[in-house]
VEXKOL-652833 format. One record per residue (C-alpha): x, y, z; residue in one letter. Coordinates in steps of 0.02 Angstrom, whole numbers, plus 50000, padded with zeros to 5 digits. Each point is the difference from the previous one (the first is absolute). Layout:
XYZa/...
***
This chain:
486794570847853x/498525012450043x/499925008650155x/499094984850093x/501334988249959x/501535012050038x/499415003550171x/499764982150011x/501694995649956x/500855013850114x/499084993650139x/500614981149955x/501755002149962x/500575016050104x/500294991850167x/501184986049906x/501235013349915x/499925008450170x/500544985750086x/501324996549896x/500595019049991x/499974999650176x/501044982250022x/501055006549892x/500645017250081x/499954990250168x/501224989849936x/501175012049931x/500155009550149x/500364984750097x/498855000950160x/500074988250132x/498334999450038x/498884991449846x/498275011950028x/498344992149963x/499785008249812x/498214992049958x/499315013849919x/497885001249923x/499385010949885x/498125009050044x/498925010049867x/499065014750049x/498875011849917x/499985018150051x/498835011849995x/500865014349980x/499125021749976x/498465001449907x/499764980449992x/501314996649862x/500814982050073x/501704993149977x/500734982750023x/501374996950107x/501124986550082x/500734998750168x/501704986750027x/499904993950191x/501224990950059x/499664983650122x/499485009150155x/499625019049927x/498455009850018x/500315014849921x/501005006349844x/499995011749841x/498504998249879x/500654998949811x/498895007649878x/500094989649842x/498835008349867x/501315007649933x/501324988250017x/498744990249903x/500115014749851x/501764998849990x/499554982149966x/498745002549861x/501515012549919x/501254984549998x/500904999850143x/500454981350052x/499064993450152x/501284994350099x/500715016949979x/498535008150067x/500044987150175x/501605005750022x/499555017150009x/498584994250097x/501144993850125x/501095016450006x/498635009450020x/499604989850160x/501765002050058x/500165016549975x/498425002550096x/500484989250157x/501605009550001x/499355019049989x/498514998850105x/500464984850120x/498124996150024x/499384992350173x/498564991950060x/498755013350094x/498364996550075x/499115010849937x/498354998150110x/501195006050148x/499545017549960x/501175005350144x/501434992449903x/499595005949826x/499055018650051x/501355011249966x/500114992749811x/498295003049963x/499785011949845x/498445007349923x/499965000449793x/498695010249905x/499164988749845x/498735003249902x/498254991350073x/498984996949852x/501374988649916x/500564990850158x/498334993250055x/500384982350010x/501745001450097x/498885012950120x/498964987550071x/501434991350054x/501055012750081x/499525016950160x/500005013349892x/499035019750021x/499155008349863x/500805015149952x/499055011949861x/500114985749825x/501544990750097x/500354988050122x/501265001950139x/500684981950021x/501464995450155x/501474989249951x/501414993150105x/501575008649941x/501284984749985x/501575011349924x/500495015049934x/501725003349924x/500755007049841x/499204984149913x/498305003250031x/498434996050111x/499554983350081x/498315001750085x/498434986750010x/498235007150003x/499194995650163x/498504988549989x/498325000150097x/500294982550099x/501665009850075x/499315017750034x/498594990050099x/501004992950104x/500865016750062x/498395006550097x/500115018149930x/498915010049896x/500405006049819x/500205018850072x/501274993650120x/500974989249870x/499695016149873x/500915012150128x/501624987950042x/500164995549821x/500135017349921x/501325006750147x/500944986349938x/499885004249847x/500435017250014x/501404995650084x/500634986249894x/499805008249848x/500025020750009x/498905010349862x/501015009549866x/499285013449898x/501145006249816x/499525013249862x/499424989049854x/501245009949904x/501294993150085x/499454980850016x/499875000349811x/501675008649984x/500844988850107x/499244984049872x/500635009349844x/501875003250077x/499834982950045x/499324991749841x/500895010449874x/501885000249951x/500875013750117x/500635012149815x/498255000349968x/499895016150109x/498965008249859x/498674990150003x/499594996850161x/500085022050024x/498474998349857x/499134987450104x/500315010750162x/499545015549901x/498284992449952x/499824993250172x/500065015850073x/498855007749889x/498614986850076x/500545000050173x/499835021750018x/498064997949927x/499904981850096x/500934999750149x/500384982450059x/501124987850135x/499974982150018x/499474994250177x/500834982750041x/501164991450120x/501854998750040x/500224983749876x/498565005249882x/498964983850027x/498305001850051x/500275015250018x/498005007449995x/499804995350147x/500865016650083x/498135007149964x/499674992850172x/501285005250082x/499515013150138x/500115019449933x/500834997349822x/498985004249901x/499285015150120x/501825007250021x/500304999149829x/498685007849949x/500205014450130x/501845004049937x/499394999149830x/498505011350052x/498854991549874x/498514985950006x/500734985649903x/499644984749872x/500804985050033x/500214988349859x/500224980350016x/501594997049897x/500054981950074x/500054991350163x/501745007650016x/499705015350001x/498725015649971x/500285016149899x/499425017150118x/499395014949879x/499965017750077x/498155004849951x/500015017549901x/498985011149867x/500384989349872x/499874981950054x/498974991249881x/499264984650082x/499484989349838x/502095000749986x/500684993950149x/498394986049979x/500824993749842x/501625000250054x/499834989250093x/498794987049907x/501325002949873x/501324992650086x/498884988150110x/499604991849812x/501925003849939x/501405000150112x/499364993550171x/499974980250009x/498344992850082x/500904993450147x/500615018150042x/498315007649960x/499335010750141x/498565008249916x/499055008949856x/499395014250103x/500665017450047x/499765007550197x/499855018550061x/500805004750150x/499025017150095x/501095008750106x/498375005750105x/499174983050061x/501794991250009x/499124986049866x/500614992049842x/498514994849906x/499704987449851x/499505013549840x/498384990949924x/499985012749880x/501655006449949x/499225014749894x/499225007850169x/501014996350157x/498395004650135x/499544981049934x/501214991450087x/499544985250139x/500874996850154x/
***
């Protein structure tokens, strides 16, 4: 099957095997009611950061509104690698279970904005590569990004759930984007609080992590070499308590400012991804062109496009309490606000 035909065939035969799944652990544990278990299957195509879309399906039983979205691209991989379909639609299926038991959704209406306010969240995105989901959404311009508001459904040890709120909801609320701007990021702040860590240590952390726990040796090279960079590049990683979407502490009120006054130093901020930023102390020796291709470098190598936040650096003066866009990384004075 292509890709066509398997999401056709998901969509066609999922609700059956669910039905019968269902039946069937109904009538092992032997209730004495007999619930309506009618269930339909709905495609959806996402739109998801910088405009790269996914295809997913929602189960609904007879008299549901609401449940978990299933992404199937790469169930549909697993697929092209062998695995046997009805293997993969049972997974399907426990992937849908699993979500209706960890995150218990339930219908909201979310043009109550009275009902949904304090679950409104702002997320930074880059502007240029999320033109077509802009004109759909409120959003504020913010140097090359977009601030964008999302209804925060759940947040546990699993993950996020959130929705991105849409222009045909936000006009029915009656506020203004600067109003909607200021309730969203408190709640953000206070939903999910900014964490700063030496580079050193985030990457020491990964290696004791990664590598076997004998291997002490190596990992004292790596740390060794680390270092080395961090005492002629000084650098921490600015992101959030669960490290997702994490770049957008750079709003939050006096973070950057406070960090920059205990560091006593003007600062760049690099754009590691839409999870988080990397904050270098400005000194003598801070060579521009090098924190430019660092990260192009791993824009092009290690960050995905869906977690791609942008291909610029920013300079953050002390003085006018501004971080600017550098236009021309070789002379910061060309920078644009």
């Amino acid at each position: 099957m292509n890709y066509q035909e398997f999401l056709n065939y998901v969509v066609e035969n999922l609700p059956n095997l669910m039905n019968e799944m269902e039946q069937e652990r109904h009538s092992k544990e032997k209730s004495e009611e007999s619930p309506v278990i009618n269930y339909a299957a709905h495609l959806h195509t996402i739109t998801k950061n910088n405009g790269i879309t996914l295809d997913g399906v929602t189960l609904l039983n007879e008299g549901a509104s609401v449940g978990p979205n299933i992404y199937l691209n790469s169930f549909y991989d697993s697929y092209q690698l062998g695995k046997p379909i009805h293997t993969i639609m049972e997974e399907i299926i426990e992937c849908h279970n699993r979500a209706i038991e960890e995150n218990r959704f339930e219908v909201v209406d979310v043009c109550d904005f009275q009902a949904i306010k304090e679950h409104i969240v702002v997320r930074l995105v880059n502007y240029e590569k999320n033109q077509s989901q802009l004109e759909t959404c409120p959003h504020k311009r913010y140097l090359d990004f977009a601030v964008t508001f999302r209804y925060l459904v759940n947040k546990d040890t699993v993950g996020l759930a959130s929705s991105l709120i849409q222009n045909k909801e936000f006009e029915q609320w009656n506020i203004s984007i600067d109003e909607l701007y200021d309730i969203a990021l408190f709640n953000t702040m206070r939903e999910f609080p900014w964490h700063t860590e030496s580079l050193t240590r985030v990457v020491f952390d990964c290696l004791a992590e990664c590598l076997p726990s004998h291997n002490t040796e190596e990992i004292k090279e790596h740390m060794e070499e680390l270092n080395q960079v961090e005492e002629k590049i000084p650098m921490y990683v600015l992101t959030n308590d669960v490290g997702l979407n994490g770049a957008t502490c750079l709003l939050y009120d006096n973070v950057i400012r406070n960090f920059s006054i205990v560091h006593d130093s003007n600062l760049y901020i690099l754009p590691s991804s839409v999870h988080e930023v990397i904050l270098v102390l400005e000194t003598e020796d801070t060579n521009t062109d090098v924190l430019q291709e660092i990260v192009i470098d791993a824009n092009c190598s290690a960050v995905g496009l869906i977690d791609l936040l942008s291909d610029n650096i920013y300079y953050y003066d002390r003085a006018s309490d501004q971080i600017s866009i550098c236009r021309n990384v070789v002379d910061k004075a060309e920078c644009i606000q």
